[in-house]
C-alpha positions in Angstrom: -7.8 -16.9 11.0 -7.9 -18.0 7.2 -4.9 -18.9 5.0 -6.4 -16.9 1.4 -4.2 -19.2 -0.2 -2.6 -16.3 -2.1 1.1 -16.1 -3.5 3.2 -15.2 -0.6 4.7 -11.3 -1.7 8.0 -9.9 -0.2 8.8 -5.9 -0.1 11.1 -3.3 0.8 10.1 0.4 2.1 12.8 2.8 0.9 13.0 5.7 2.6 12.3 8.9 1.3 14.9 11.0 2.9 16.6 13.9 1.1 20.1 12.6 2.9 18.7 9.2 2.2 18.9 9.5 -1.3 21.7 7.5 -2.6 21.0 4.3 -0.3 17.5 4.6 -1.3 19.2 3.6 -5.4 21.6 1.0 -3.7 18.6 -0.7 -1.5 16.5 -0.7 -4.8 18.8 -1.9 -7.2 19.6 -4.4 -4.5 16.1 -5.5 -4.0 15.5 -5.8 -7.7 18.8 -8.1 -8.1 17.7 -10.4 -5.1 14.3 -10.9 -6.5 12.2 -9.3 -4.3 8.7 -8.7 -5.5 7.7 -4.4 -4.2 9.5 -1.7 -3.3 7.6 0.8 -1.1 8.0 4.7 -0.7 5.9 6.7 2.0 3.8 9.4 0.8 4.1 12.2 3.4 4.7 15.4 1.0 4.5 17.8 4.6 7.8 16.7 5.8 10.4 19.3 4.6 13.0 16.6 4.7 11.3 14.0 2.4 11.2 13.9 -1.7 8.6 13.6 -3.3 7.1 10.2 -3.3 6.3 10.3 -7.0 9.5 11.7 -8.0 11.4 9.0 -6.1 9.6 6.4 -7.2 10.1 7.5 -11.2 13.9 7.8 -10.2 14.0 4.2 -8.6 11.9 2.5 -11.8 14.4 3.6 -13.9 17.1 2.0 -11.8 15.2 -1.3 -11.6 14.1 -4.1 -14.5 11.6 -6.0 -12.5 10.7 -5.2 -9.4 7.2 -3.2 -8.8 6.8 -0.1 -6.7 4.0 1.4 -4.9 3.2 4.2 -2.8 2.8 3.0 1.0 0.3 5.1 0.9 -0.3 7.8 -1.0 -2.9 10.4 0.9 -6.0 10.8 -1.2 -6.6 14.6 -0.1 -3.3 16.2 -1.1 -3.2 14.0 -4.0 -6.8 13.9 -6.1 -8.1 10.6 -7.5 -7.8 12.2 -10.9 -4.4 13.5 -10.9 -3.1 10.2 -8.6 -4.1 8.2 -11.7 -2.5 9.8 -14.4 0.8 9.7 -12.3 0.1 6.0 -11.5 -0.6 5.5 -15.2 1.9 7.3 -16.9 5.0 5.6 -14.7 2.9 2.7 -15.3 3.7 3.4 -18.6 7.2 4.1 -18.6 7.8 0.8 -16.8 5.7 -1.8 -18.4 3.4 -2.2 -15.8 5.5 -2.0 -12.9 3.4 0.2 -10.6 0.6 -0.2 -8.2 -1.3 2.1 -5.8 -1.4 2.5 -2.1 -3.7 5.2 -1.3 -5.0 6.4 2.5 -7.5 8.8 3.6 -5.8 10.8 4.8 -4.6 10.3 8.8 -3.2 13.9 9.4 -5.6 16.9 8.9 -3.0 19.3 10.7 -0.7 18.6 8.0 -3.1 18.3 5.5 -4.4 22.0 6.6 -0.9 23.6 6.3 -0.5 22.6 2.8 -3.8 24.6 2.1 -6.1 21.9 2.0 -9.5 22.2 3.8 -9.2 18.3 5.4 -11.9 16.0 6.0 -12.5 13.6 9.3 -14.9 11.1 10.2 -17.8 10.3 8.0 -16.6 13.0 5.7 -13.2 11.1 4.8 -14.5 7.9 4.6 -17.0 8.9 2.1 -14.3 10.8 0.6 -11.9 8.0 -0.1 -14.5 5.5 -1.0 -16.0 8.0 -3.8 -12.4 8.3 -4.9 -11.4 4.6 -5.2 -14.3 4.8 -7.7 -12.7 7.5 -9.6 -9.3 5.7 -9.9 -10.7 2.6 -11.3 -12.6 4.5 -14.2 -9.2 6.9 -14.9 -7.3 4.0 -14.9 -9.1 2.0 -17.3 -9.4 5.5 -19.5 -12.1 7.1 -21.6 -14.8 9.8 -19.5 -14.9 9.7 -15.9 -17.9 11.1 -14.3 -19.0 11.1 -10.6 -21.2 14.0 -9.3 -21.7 14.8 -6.0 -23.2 18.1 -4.8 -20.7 21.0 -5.6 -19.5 24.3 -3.6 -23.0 25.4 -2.1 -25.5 23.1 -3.1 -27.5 21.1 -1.4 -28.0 17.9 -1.0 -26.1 14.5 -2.6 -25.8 14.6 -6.7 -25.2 10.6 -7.8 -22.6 8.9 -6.6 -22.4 10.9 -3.8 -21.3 14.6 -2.3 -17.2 14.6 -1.8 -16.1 15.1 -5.6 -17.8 16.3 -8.6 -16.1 15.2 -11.8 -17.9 15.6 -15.3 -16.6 14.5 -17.8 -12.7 14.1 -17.5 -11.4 12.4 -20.8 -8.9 10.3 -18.9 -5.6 8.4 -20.2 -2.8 6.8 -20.7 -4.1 3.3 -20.0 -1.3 1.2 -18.0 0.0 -1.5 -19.6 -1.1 -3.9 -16.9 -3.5 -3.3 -14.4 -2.7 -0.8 -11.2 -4.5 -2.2 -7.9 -5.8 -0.1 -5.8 -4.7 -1.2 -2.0 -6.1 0.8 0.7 -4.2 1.5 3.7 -7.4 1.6 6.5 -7.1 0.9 10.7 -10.4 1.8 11.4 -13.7 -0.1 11.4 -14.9 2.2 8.6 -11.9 2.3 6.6 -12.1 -1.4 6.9 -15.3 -2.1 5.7 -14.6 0.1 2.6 -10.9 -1.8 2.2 -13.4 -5.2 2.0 -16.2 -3.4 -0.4 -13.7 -1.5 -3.1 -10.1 -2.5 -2.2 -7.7 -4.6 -4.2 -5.8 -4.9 -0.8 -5.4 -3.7 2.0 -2.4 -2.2 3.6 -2.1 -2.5 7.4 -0.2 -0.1 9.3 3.2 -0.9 10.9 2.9 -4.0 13.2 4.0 -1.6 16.4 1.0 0.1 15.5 -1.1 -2.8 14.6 0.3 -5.8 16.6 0.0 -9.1 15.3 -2.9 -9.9 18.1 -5.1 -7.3 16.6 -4.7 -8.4 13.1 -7.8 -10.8 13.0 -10.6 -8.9 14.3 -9.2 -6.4 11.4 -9.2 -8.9 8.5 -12.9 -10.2 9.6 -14.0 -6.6 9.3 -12.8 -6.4 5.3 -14.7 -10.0 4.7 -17.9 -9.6 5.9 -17.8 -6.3 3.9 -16.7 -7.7 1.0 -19.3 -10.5 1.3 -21.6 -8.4 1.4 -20.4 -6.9 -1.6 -20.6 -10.1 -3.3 -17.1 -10.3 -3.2 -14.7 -13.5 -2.2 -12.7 -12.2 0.4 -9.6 -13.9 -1.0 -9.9 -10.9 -4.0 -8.1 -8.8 -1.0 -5.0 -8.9 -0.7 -3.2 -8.3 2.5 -0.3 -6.9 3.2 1.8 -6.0 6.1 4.3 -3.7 6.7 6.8 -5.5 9.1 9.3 -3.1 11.0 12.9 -4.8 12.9 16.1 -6.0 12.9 17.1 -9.1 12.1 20.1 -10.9 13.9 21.1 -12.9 17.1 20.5 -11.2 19.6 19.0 -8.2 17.6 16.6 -6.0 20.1 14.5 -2.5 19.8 11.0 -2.0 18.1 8.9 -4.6 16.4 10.2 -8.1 15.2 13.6 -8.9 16.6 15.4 -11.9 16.3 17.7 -14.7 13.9 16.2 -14.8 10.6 15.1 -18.6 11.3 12.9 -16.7 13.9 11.8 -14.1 11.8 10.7 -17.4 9.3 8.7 -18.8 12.1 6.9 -15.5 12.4 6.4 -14.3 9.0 4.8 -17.8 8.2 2.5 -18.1 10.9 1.3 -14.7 10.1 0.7 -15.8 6.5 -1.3 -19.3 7.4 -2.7 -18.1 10.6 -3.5 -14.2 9.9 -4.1 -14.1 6.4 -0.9 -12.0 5.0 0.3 -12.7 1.6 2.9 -9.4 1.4 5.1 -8.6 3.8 7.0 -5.4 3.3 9.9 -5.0 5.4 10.7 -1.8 7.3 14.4 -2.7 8.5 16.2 -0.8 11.4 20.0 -0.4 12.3 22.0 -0.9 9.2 19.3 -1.1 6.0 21.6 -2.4 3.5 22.9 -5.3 5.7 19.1 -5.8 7.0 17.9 -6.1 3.7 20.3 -8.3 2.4 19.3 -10.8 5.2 16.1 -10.5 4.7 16.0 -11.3 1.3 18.7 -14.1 1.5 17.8 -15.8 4.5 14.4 -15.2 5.4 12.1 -15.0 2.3 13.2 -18.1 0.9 12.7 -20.0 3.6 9.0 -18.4 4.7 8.1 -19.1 0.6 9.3 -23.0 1.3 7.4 -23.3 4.7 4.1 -21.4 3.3 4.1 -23.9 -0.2 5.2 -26.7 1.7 2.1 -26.2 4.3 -0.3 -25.8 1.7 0.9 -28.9 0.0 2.2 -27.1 -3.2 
């Protein structure tokens, strides 16, 4: 697989837990200090036992100086393009620039059906999200955003397609800095649509997307965005990486000393094309992520620069 050449990225998901709260300030405020470069919050607003994403992530920029946040991801059905950009621009905003956007789908139409949302699968959703990427980068530039597909009981496809009809919305604030747009996508659709309208893409966990199935993935998004007229090195790729670091660490995805975790996280950025790796840690968080961003991102930043003679 290709090395992009991008800047090598280092994360932290926080979890959005109501009993979670108070390490979820400790872990960012850590991750800030340390120098990490995201913090990422889940966006699953079903779960009785989770904050909201959006309100979490407003209470964690305003405990941080730095570090940027994101929504990993945010689901595009319970959360319309429209609105998701004026929350994305107005924290935007309040942190000089500190926010950028994961957005999915939407991977759970059950759930999305009990919040009183008519979901969409298939060819449906993918035309969905990829109308609403459109409408994001319009709001989040400001000034009128249009887009008119074919409304409740018409027939046909309006311009630009038949998910959303938006005429005329007068949108604002405009960020300070640019918001990307990443896309969390698994599927060969989703993909394609990552590689033709994506900033980046987010993959899934690596225990749902193991490390094996990671190129076939990433060729998917280039050929679509070459055939977009876009360099494929404009997407950026990240990874969300859940384990434990430690001698003689065990249980689900990367386990090992953080020398082996170095080996690993640099091989998948030269070999499988990750610049961003956002750590999901297991057993102790606080302890985890202090390793991780002690012992194991300075060394993967040496190897990766040090490879690409930098």
């Amino acid at each position: 697989m290709t090395d992009y050449g991008r800047p090598v990225q280092f994360g932290l998901n926080v979890d959005p837990n109501v009993d979670q709260l108070c390490e979820a300030r400790r872990l960012a405020a850590a991750a800030d200090t340390a120098g990490l470069d995201l913090l990422g919050v889940q966006d699953h607003p079903y779960q009785p036992g989770h904050l909201d994403a959006w309100m979490l992530l407003g209470d964690l920029a305003h405990r941080t100086e730095r570090i940027s946040l994101f929504t990993d991801v945010s689901d595009l059905q319970l959360r319309p393009p429209t609105m998701l950009a004026k929350a994305a621009a107005s924290l935007s905003v309040q942190t000089g620039g500190r926010i950028q956007l994961g957005v999915g789908g939407g991977a759970f139409p059950d759930a999305i059906a009990a919040m009183g949302v008519t979901p969409r699968q298939g060819a449906a959703m993918v035309s969905y999200t990829e109308e609403s990427l459109r409408i994001l980068r319009q709001a989040l530039t400001g000034g009128e955003v249009r887009l008119r597909g074919a409304g409740p009981g018409e027939g046909g496809q309006g311009e630009g397609g038949g998910e959303h009809r938006v005429v005329g919305y007068r949108a604002g604030p405009v960020p300070p800095a640019p918001v990307e747009i990443w896309l969390g996508s698994r599927g060969p659709r989703m993909l394609a649509v990552t590689g033709r309208a994506g900033d980046g893409w987010v993959c899934p966990l690596n225990i749902y997307v193991a490390p094996q199935d990671v190129p076939q993935r990433q060729q998917v998004i280039d050929d679509a965005a070459r055939a977009a007229g876009r360099d494929p090195a404009q997407v950026r790729r990240l990874y969300n990486v859940l384990g434990t670091i430690g001698a003689g660490a065990g249980g689900p995805g990367l386990s090992g000393t953080a020398a082996h975790w170095a080996d690993t996280m640099t091989d998948w950025a030269l070999q499988l094309g990750f610049d961003t790796f956002v750590f999901w840690p297991t057993g102790d968080h606080e302890r985890q992520s202090a390793a991780f961003a002690a012992e194991v991102v300075p060394e993967v930043r040496r190897r990766v620069k040090g490879a690409r003679g930098e």
